[in-house]
C-alpha positions, 0 to 999 in steps of 0.5 A: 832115118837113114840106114845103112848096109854093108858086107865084109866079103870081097873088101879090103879093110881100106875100102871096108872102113872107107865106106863107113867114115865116108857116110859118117855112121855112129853106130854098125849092128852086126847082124850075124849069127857068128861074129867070132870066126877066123874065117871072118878076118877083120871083121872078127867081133873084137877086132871090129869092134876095136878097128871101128872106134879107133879108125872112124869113132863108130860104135859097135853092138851085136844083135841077135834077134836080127840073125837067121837061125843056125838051122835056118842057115844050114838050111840055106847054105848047105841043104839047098834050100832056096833063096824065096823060101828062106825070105819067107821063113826069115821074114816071119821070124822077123815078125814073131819076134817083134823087132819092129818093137824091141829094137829101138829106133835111135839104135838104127837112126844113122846106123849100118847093118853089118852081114858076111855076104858081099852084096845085098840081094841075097843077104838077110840084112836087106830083108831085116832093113826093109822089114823095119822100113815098113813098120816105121816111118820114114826109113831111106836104106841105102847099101854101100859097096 
C-alpha cells in the first residue's frame, strides 16, 4: 500500500494540484479539524473537493477520527505545549480510537493525507501515517512537497 502525504501551506495550487496528479492518487483524506476556514484558500472543503475532481479526477473524503482535538490544538498553537508531548497525546488518541481498525484500508491504498502544515516533521499527518504503517502490512509513506 502506498500512502501519500501532502500540505496546502506555502504552495501555489499550480504546485499543489501538480504534486497530486503527478503521483496519480485516487483519493485525498483530509485530516483537519477545520476544513471551512477562509484562511484555508483553495484548499476550503468544497472548493477542494470540486478542484480535485475536475482538475485530477481525485476523490475527496474528510475524516475526523484522524484529527487532533480542538483542545489539543490549542494546546499546541497557542498554549506552548511541546511538539513531544503533543506526539504523545496525538498517538494515544490514535490508539483509543481504533483507527488502525475503523478506518478501512482500501480507503488509504493509493490515497494522500491532506493537513494545513507545510512540511511533515511537525504535522499530525505523518504520525497518523506512520501509526497505520505499524498496524498494517506493507505501507510505504512518502510526503510530497
Amino acid at each position: 500500500m502506498k500512502l501519500y502525504t501532502i500540505g496546502f501551506t506555502k504552495k501555489s495550487a499550480e504546485r499543489f494540484f501538480g504534486l497530486l496528479c503527478e503521483v496519480e492518487v485516487a483519493t485525498l483524506v483530509d485530516v483537519r479539524l477545520n476544513n471551512v476556514s477562509q484562511l484555508a484558500g483553495f484548499a476550503k472543503r468544497d472548493d477542494l473537493k470540486y478542484f480535485l475532481s475536475e482538475i485530477c479526477g481525485i476523490n475527496y473524503i474528510h475524516r475526523v477520527d484522524l484529527a487532533p482535538t480542538q483542545p489539543m490544538l490549542d494546546d499546541y498553537k497557542k498554549h506552548g505545549v511541546s511538539w513531544t508531548a503533543y506526539e504523545d497525546r496525538f498517538l494515544e488518541l490514535m490508539k483509543r480510537r481504533r483507527v488502525e481498525d475503523t478506518v478501512p484500508q482500501e480507503l488509504l491504498d493509493n490515497a494522500v493525507l491532506l493537513c494545513s502544515e507545510d512540511k511533515a516533521h511537525q504535522c499530525h499527518r505523518r504520525l497518523v501515517a506512520e501509526y497505520l504503517a505499524q498496524h498494517w502490512d506493507d505501507v510505504t509513506i512518502q510526503h510530497l512537497g
